[in-house]
C-alpha positions in Angstrom: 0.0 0.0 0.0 2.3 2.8 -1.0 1.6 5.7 -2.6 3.5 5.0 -5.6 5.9 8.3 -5.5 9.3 7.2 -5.9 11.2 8.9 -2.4 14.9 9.4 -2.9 16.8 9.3 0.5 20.6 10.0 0.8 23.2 9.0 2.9 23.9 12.7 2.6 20.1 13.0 4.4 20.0 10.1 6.8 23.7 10.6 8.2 22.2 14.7 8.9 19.1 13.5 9.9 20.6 11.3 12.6 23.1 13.9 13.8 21.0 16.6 14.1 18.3 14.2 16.0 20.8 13.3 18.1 21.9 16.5 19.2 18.4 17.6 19.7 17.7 14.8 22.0 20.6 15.4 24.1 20.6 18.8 23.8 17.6 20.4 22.8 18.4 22.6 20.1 15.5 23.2 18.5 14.6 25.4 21.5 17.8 27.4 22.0 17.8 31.5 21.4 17.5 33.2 18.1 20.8 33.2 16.8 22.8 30.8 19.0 25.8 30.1 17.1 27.2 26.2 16.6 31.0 25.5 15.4 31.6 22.7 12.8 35.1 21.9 13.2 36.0 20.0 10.2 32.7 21.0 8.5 34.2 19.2 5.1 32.4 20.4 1.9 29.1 21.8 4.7 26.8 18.8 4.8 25.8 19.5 8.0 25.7 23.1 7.8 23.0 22.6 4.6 20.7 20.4 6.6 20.9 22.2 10.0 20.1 25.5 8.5 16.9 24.2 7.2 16.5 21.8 10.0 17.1 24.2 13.1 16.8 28.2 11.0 17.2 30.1 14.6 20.7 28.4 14.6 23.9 30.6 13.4 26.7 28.3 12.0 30.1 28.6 12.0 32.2 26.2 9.5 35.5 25.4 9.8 38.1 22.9 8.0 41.9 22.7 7.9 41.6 21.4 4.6 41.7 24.9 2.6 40.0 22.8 -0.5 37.1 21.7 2.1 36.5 25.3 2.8 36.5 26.7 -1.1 34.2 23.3 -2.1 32.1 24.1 1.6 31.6 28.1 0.5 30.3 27.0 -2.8 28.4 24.1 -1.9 26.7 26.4 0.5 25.9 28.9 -2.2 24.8 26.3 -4.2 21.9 25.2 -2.1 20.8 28.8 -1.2 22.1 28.9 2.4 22.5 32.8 3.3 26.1 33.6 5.0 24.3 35.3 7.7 22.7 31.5 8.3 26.2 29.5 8.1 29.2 31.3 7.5 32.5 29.6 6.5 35.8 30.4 8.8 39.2 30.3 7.9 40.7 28.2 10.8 43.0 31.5 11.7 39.9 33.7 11.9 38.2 31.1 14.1 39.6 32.1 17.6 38.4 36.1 16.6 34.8 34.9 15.1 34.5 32.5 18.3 35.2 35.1 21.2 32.6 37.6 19.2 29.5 34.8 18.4 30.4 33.1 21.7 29.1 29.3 20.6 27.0 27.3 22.8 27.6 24.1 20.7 31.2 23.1 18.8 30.7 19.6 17.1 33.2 17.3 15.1 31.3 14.9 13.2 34.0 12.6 11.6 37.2 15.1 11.5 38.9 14.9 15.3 39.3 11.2 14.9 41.1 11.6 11.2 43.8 14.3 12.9 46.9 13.9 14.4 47.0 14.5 18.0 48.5 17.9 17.5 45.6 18.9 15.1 43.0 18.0 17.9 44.5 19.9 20.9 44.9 22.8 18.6 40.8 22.5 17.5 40.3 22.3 21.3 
């Protein structure tokens, strides 16, 4: 008994979906402050930042990567699907500390990036 619509799910969707119901169970983001800001450390080419600015729009979104080619492909990925900078904004790793101290995150996450750095790389994200 299905409708008879073909539905095309993504890992893209499904690995978003799960994070972002994840951090709303533990955390309960969806009722945070207008313009709360979040850090993606390792934000790779801004999955997460696509799907949470539709998913959670009160959010503000910092993304970050130490891959400079993450960052360009992130920007225009970004772009690409409509998402405003004041919505998700993409942070040279050098400008993080300054954009940190002046949107004062509640929330910085690391999907699937600490556990691919050096040790080095991690203490200097944290």
């Amino acid at each position: 008994g299905g409708s008879g619509q073909t539905v095309t799910v993504s890992r893209d969707l499904l690995d978003s979906a799960n994070e972002l119901a994840f951090l709303e169970s533990r955390l309960g983001c969806s009722s945070w402050p207008l313009g709360t800001a979040v850090v993606d450390l390792g934000a790779g080419y801004g999955r997460l930042e696509h799907r949470a600015a539709a998913a959670l729009p009160h959010l503000r979104l910092l993304a970050t990567d130490a891959v400079p080619l993450s960052l360009a492909l992130c920007e225009a990925y970004l772009a690409a699907r409509g998402v405003p900078c004041s919505r998700a904004k993409v942070v040279l790793p050098a400008a993080l500390p300054a954009e940190a101290a002046a949107a004062q995150p509640r929330l910085a996450v690391a999907v699937h990036s600490l556990q691919e750095m050096p040790l080095a790389a991690v203490r200097w994200w944290l």
